[in-house]
C-alpha positions in Angstrom: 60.5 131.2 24.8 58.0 132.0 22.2 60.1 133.9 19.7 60.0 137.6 18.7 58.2 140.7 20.6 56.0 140.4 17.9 55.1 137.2 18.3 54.3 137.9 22.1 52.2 140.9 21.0 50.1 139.0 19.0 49.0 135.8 21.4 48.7 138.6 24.3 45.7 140.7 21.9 44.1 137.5 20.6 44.4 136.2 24.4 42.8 139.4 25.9 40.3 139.6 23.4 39.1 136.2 23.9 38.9 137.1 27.5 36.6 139.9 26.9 34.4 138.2 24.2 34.0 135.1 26.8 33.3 137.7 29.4 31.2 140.3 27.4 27.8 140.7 29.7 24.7 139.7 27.2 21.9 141.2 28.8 23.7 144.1 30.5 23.2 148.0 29.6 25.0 149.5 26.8 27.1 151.4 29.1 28.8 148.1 30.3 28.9 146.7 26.9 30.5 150.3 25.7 33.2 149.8 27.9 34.1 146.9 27.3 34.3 147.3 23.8 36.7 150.1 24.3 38.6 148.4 26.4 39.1 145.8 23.7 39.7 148.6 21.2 42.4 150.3 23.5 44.0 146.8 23.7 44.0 145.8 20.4 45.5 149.0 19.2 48.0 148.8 21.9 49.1 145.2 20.6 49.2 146.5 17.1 51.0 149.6 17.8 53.0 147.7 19.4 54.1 145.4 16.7 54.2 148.3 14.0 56.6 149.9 16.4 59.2 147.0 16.5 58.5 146.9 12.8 60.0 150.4 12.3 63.0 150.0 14.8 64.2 146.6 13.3 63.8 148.3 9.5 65.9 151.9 11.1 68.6 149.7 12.3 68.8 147.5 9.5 69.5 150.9 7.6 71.6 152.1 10.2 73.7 149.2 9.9 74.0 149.1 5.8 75.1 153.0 6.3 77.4 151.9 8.8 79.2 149.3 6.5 78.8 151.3 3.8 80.6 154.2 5.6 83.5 152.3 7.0 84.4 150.3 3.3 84.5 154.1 2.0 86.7 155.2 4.7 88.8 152.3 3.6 88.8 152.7 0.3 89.8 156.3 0.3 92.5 155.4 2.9 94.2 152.7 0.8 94.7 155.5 -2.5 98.2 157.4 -2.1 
């Protein structure tokens, strides 16, 4: 529907932080406005790991795939040869 992990990653951070900042007490105690700042961290590094993690699994098996290839023309190559 929307596209790529990725892409889902990224509207569901910018959607959580917006609702924190909308909700973000402005005259509460600093506890209250500690925690929800580190709930926004924890989120936003969550999103971002996340999408660095599907970065790194579509790159290994893009690689595994070339090696793949690369393996099997070899294999025919050296087959063909009497």
């Amino acid at each position: 529907m929307l596209g790529g992990s990725d892409k889902f990653a990224v509207l569901a951070v910018i959607s959580g932080a917006w609702a924190i900042w909308h909700n973000l007490p402005s005259g509460s105690g600093a506890i209250e406005q500690s925690l929800y700042w580190s709930l926004g961290a924890f989120i936003g590094a969550s999103g971002l790991g996340g999408i660095l993690a599907n970065m790194s699994i579509a790159r290994t098996a893009y690689q595994r795939d070339i090696l793949s290839l690369a393996i099997c023309q070899h294999t025919q190559v050296g087959s063909a040869s009497p």
